[in-house]
Each structure stands twice: as structure tokens, then as C-alpha cells.
Phi, psi and omega in degrees: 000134157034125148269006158271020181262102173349138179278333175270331161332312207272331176278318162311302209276341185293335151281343143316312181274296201326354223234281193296351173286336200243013181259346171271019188295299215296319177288355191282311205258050156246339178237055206206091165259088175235139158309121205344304200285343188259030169271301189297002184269306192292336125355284211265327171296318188270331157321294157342285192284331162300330184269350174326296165330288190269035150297104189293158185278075191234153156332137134294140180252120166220090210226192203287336191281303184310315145307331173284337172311295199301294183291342159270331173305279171298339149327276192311306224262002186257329138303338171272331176295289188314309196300313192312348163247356177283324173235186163315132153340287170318275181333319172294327195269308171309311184260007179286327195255046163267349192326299193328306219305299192316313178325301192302321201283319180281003184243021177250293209291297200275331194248016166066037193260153192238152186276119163286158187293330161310294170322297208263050126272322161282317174314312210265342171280330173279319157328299181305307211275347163291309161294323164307308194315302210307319211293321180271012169236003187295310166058234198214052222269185163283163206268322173320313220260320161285358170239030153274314166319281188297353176257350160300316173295329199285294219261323177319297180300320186264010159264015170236004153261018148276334187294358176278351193232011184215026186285344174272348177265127186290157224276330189279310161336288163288012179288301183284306191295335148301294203301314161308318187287332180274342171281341191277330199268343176237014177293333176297329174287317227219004191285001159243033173246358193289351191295132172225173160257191171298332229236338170291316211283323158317288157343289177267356140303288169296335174294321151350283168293315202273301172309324211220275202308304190276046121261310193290306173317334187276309179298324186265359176279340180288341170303316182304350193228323209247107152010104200322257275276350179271298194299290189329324191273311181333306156291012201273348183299333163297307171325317191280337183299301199298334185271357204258334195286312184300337165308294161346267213276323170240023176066025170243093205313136163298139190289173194270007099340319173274297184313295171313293173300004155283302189301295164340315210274328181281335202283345212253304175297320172304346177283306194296335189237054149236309181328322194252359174279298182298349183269165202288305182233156180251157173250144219283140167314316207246136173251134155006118178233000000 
């Protein structure tokens, strides 16, 4: 992009693809019969090695922020993997993205950010539109597989208002070392789950590369520029993003429940970042810390 390009501009939009990126899970792992934890250790093994290369030649870093990364980091994507074979797809994706609600409240509680009148006008419209997706697949799902879901959204939030406590750590570095670290954590689990075929292997390659290392690299250099509580809604683009791929790829139209509640969730960021063009005064990009 540019270097004449606003840095927060720049910054919008690099977490925006992280988004669209992270929207395509759902179709890898539809066509993936592996057992969960070893989709996320091979995910995360071949992120690892794609990012190797572009390590800079700096000290190994290991400090308290890095470490709570890593383990919230491999917490969230592990919980999210599982619930998707334990419940619904939809269910999983709905309640990982209670994330925003968390975010506001730990970037109020720990980093002393105060909620703009916007943020929670959109926050409570994306919300909505969120619970629209939910309604016809919500059912009887197992109760493990919903509160693996919602504890995914918990450990979500709270690995990206750590990423506020780790913005001096460079985005590739911390990138490779969550994705190392989460393969390290989970080889005990998964290590007689490891047999694949070619066509598995291909798979969780790319998902590795594409899906998984390059949005979270992308997401946390876009934190460098951009507002939690704005990146948190920014994402919100995945939900919607995610019934639009399976269509795509498996002919399976979203239902009339999904289209709305996609359209909230679009209605809710367009309030937040139109409002203030269209409006008498605008509110400062950056919130109160």
C-alpha cells in the first residue's frame, strides 16, 4: 500500500482483509474430516513455517505480554476449531463474535478506555444482527459445543486487548511465535492424531498460510494504527463474510435471518464510520486511554 497513505487509513483497511481472511475457515474445515486440535496444531505449524523466513535478525523475546499471546491466542483458535465440530457452524461463528461485547468491557476494565456513543450504537446493532444470523440454527445444539463457542469469543477479546500491551513486539515475530508456541502446546494432544492424506495435508497448508498466520499478522499490524474497540467492530465482517463463501463454494443460500443480520452488522459499522462525515462534529479517532 502506498507510504502516502494515512496510516490509519492503512490500518482500517489491513484489518478489514484480516477479516475476510479469517471468514474463510468455515469452508476449509467442511471439507476436513481430522480431528479438531490437529487441524489447529497443523494450521498453526505451517503458519510457523511460512513466517520463518521473514524473521528479522533481532534477541528472542519473551516477556509477560507475549506469553499471555501465545496462550490466548492457542486458547481462542482452539476453541473455535472444536466447537465447529461439536455444534453448528453458524453457532460457532455467532457466539465467537460475543468477542466486540468482550473487547469493550476489557478495554473499559484494563486499559481505562471509555465507549463512544458510536461504538455502542453500532456494538448493539451488530449484536442484533448477530443474534438474527443465530435464530434458525441455534436448536438444541450440545451444551459443550455452545460454551466452547462463547468461550472462544472471551479468549478472542482478550487476546486483542493484550495485543495493546504488545504493540512494540514486531507483527511478524509475534506472529511466528504464537503460531510456534501453539504447536508446541498442542503436540501432546494431538500427536497420534497426526496421520493425513495428501489432499488433508494440502488443505491445512493453506489454511496455515492464508487463513490463519497472514490475517493475525495483518490484524496485529493494523492495532498499530487503528483503535481496539474500532478493530473489534471492523471484524465483525467475518460473520458476515462467512455464509456468503459457503454459498459460494457449496450452493448453500443463506437463509433470510442470515441476510438480515448480515445487513445489521453492515448497518451498525456504516453508522459508525458515516456518522461522523455526515454529522455536525466528528469524534476523534482514537479513544480516551
Amino acid at each position: 500500500m502506498p507510504q502516502s497513505i494515512n496510516p490509519s487509513v492503512r490500518g482500517h483497511w489491513l484489518i478489514f482483509s484480516a477479516a475476510v481472511l479469517w471468514s474463510l475457515a468455515g469452508i476449509f474445515i467442511k471439507h476436513l474430516d481430522v480431528p479438531p486440535l490437529a487441524i489447529v496444531f497443523y494450521r498453526s505449524f505451517f503458519a510457523c513455517l511460512v513466517f520463518t523466513p521473514f524473521l528479522r535478525r533481532s534477541p528472542w523475546q519473551l516477556n509477560w505480554p507475549i506469553l499471555a499471546s501465545v496462550l490466548t491466542y492457542t486458547a481462542a483458535i482452539s476453541a473455535f476449531v472444536t466447537a465447529n465440530k461439536l455444534t453448528t457452524a453458524a453457532n460457532a461463528i455467532v457466539l465467537q463474535y460475543t468477542a466486540p461485547i468482550f473487547v469493550f468491557l476489557f478495554a473499559r476494565l484494563v486499559l481505562g478506555e471509555k465507549i463512544s456513543r458510536l461504538n455502542s450504537v453500532a456494538l448493539v446493532l451488530a449484536m442484533v444482527g448477530v443474534c438474527a444470523i443465530s435464530v434458525e440454527s441455534v436448536g438444541q445444539p450440545e451444551m459443550s459445543g455452545v460454551m466452547l463457542a462463547l468461550s472462544s469469543g472471551v479468549l478472542f477479546a482478550a487476546y486483542m486487548v493484550n495485543l495493546r500491551n504488545a504493540q512494540a513486539v514486531n507483527p511478524v515475530y509475534l506472529t511466528w511465535i504464537n503460531n510456534l508456541g501453539c504447536g508446541l502446546l498442542l503436540l501432546l494432544f494431538v500427536k497420534s492424531q497426526l496421520s493425513l492424506d495428501q489432499h488433508q495435508l494440502a488443505i491445512l497448508a493453506v489454511m496455515g498460510a492464508v487463513q490463519l498466520g497472514l490475517p493475525y499478522f495483518l490484524f496485529s499490524k493494523g492495532l498499530q494504527s487503528v483503535p481496539l474497540q474500532e478493530a473489534s467492530l471492523i471484524a465483525l465482517i467475518e460473520p458476515v463474510l462467512n455464509p456468503v463463501w459457503v454459498a459460494l463454494a457449496f450452493g448453500e443460500i443463506p437463509s433470510v435471518p442470515t441476510i438480515a443480520g448480515g445487513g445489521l452488522i453492515l448497518f451498525g459499522l456504516a453508522v459508525r464510520y458515516l456518522a461522523p462525515w455526515l454529522g455536525k462534529s466528528r469524534e476523534p479517532i482514537r479513544l480516551a486511554s
